[in-house]
DRENTI-540476 format. One record per residue (C-alpha): x negated, y negated, z. Coordinates in steps of 0.25 Angstrom, whole numbers, padded with zeros to 4 digits, always signed. Layout:
REM residues N
> X,Y,Z
...
//
This chain:
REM residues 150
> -1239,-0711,-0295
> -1225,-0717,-0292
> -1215,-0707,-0289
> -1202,-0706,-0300
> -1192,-0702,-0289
> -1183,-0693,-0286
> -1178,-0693,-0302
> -1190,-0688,-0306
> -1192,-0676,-0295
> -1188,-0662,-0291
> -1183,-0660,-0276
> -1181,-0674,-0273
> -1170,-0678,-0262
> -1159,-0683,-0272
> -1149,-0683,-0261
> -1158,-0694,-0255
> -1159,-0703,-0267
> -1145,-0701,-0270
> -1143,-0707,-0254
> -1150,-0718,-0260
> -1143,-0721,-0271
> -1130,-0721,-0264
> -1135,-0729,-0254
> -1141,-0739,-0266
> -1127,-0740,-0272
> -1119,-0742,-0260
> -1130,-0753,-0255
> -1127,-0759,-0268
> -1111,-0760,-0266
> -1113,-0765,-0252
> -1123,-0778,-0256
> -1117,-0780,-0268
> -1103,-0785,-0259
> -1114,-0794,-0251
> -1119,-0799,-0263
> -1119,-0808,-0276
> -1130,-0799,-0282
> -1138,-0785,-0277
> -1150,-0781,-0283
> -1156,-0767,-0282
> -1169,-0762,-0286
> -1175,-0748,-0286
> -1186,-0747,-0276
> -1194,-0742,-0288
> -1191,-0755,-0295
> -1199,-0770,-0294
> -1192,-0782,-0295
> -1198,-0789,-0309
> -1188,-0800,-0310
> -1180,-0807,-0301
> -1166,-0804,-0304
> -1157,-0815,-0310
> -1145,-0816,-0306
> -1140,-0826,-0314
> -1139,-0817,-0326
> -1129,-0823,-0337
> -1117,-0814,-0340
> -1108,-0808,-0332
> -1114,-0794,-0326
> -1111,-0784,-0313
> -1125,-0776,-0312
> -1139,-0781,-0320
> -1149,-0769,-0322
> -1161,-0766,-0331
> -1161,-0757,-0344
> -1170,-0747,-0346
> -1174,-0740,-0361
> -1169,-0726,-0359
> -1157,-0722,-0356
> -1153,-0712,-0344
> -1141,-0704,-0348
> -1139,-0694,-0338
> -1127,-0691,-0329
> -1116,-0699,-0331
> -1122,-0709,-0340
> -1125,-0699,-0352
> -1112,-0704,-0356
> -1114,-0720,-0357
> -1116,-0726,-0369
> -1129,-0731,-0370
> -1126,-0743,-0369
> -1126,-0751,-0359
> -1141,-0746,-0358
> -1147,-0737,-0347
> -1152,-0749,-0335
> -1161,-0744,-0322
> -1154,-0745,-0309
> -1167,-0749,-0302
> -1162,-0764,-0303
> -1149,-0768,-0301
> -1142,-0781,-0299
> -1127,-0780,-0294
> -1120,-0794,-0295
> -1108,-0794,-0285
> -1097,-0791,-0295
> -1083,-0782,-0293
> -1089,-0772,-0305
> -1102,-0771,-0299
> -1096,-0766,-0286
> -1088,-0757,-0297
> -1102,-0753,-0301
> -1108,-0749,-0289
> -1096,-0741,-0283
> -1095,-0735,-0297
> -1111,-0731,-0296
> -1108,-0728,-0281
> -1098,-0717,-0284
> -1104,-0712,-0297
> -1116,-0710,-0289
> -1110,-0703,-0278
> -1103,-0692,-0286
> -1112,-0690,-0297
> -1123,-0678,-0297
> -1126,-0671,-0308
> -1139,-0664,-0302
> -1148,-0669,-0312
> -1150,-0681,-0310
> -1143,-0682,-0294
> -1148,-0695,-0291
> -1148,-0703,-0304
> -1139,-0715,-0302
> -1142,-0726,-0316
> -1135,-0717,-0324
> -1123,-0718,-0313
> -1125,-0732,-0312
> -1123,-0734,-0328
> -1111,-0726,-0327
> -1105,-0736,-0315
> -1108,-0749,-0324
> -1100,-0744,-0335
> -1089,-0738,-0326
> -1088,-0750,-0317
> -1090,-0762,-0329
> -1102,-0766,-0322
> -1108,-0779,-0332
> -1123,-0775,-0334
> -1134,-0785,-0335
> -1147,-0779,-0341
> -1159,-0785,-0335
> -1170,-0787,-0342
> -1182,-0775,-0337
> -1190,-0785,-0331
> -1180,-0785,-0320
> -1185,-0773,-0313
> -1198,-0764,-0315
> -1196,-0751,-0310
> -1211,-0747,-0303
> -1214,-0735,-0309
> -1212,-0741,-0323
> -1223,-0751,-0321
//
């Protein structure tokens, strides 16, 4: 059996993950000023497909969607579109709206805890992209395979 994580547990260390996550985020901003394109993946995620980064169309951040909408926190308040998209595979062209993105994610992330869900940070992330003006590019699902889906 594969553990779900600290989402799906009582008496985890959410001050730990919540480390993590801003250790993620301020990764992110660092390589992405080193770097044409970052990529990020969940550890809890296989590469299916290897990325193209030669997508037509002008776009910031190119992530997956996923069927069901998360609307908790913050994004209870979205429209429903643009759709719900996992986090778990990210791909961050060098752009002045993506750096928008993730300092928006960044401080969104630092100053929002609403003790239900402590260390969720998509729904955060959705609200950064329609703050900041992000251009989305959805990937098709065969991009990334989340492990515990196969």
């Amino acid at each position: 059996r594969v553990s779900t994580g600290c989402r799906r547990r009582s008496g985890c260390a959410d001050e730990l993950v919540r480390a993590l996550r801003v250790a993620r985020i301020a990764h992110l901003r660092r390589l992405l000023t080193e770097y044409d394109y970052v990529v990020s993946m969940d550890a809890d995620s296989l590469a299916c497909q290897k990325p193209d980064f030669a997508l037509k169309g002008a776009w910031d951040v190119a992530l997956r969607p996923v069927p069901v909408a998360v609307r908790k926190g913050p994004a209870r308040d979205l429209p429903p579109y643009p759709p719900e998209f996992s986090g778990a595979l990210l791909i961050l062209r060098n752009t002045t709206a993506t750096q928008n993105l993730l300092e928006t994610w960044a401080a969104l992330y630092a100053s929002y805890n609403d003790g239900k869900h402590p260390t969720s940070d998509q729904p955060l992330l959705r609200v950064a992209l329609r703050a900041a003006g992000a251009r989305v590019r959805y990937l098709p699902v065969r991009y990334g395979c989340a492990v515990w889906s196969a």
